[in-house]
C-alpha positions as CSV (number, residue, x, y, z in Angstrom):
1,X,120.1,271.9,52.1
2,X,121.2,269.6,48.8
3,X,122.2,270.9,45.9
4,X,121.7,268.9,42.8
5,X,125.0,267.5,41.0
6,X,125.1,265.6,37.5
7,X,127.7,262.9,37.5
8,X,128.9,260.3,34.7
9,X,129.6,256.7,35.2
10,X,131.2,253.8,32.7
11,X,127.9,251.7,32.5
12,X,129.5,248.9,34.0
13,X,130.1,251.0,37.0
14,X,127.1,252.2,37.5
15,X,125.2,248.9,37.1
16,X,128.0,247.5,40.3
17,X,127.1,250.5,42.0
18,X,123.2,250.1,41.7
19,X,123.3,246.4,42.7
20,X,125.9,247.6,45.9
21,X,123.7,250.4,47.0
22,X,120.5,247.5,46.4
23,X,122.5,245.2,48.3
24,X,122.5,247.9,51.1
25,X,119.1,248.8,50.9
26,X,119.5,252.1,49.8
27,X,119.3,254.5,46.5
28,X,122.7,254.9,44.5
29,X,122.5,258.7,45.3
30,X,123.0,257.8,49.0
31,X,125.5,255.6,48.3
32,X,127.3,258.3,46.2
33,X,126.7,261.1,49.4
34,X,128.1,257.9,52.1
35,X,131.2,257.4,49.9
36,X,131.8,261.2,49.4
37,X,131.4,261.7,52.7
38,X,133.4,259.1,54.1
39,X,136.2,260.0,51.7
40,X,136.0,263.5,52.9
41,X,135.8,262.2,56.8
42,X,139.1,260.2,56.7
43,X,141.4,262.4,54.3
44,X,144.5,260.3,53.3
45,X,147.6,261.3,55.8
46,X,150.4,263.1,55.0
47,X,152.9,260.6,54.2
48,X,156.6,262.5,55.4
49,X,159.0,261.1,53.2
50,X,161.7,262.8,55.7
51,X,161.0,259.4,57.6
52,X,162.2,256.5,55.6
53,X,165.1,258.3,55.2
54,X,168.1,259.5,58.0
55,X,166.6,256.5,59.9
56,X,170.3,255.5,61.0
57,X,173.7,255.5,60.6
58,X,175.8,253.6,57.3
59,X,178.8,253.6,59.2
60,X,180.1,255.1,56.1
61,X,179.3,252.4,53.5
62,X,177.8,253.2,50.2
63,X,176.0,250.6,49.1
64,X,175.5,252.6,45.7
65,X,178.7,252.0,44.9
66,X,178.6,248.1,45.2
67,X,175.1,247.3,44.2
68,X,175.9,245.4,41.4
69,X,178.3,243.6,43.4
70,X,175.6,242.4,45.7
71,X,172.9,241.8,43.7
72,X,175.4,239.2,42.0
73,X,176.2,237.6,45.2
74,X,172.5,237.7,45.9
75,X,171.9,235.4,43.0
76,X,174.7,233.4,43.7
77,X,174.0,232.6,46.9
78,X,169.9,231.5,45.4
79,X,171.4,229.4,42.5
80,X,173.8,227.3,45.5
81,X,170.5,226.8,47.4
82,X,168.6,225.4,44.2
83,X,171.4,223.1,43.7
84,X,171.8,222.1,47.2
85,X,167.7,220.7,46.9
86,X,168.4,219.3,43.5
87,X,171.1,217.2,44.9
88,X,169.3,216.1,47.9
């Protein structure tokens, strides 16, 4: 059974979504139903934030406490390389 639903769309958004749905060959209320349905299908996954972190051991550095340290050296190190090639 459908159930009639009332949706509102930027005009500019609906007219790319007509022409999609005519590129298709079908109506833009199936294309609406296909990409609510697909959405619905392949639910985004649970991203465990628990994973990116604990993924090994520091060996007891804290790179927190030198960070601006390295990002120095960082540049340094990319300024000797420019003048390296403008030398060559």
């Amino acid at each position: 059974m459908m159930v009639r639903t009332q949706i509102s769309l930027e005009n500019e958004l609906q007219r790319k979504a007509r022409q999609r749905a005519g590129e298709i060959g079908i109506s833009l209320a199936e294309y609406v139903r296909r990409l609510v349905a697909d959405d619905l299908a392949h639910p985004e996954p649970f991203a465990d934030v628990g994973r990116v972190f604990d993924l090994g051991s520091s060996g007891g550095s804290n790179i927190a406490d030198f960070k601006d340290d390295l990002i120095a050296e960082a540049f340094r190190t990319a300024r000797r390389r420019v003048l390296r090639r403008k030398a060559s």
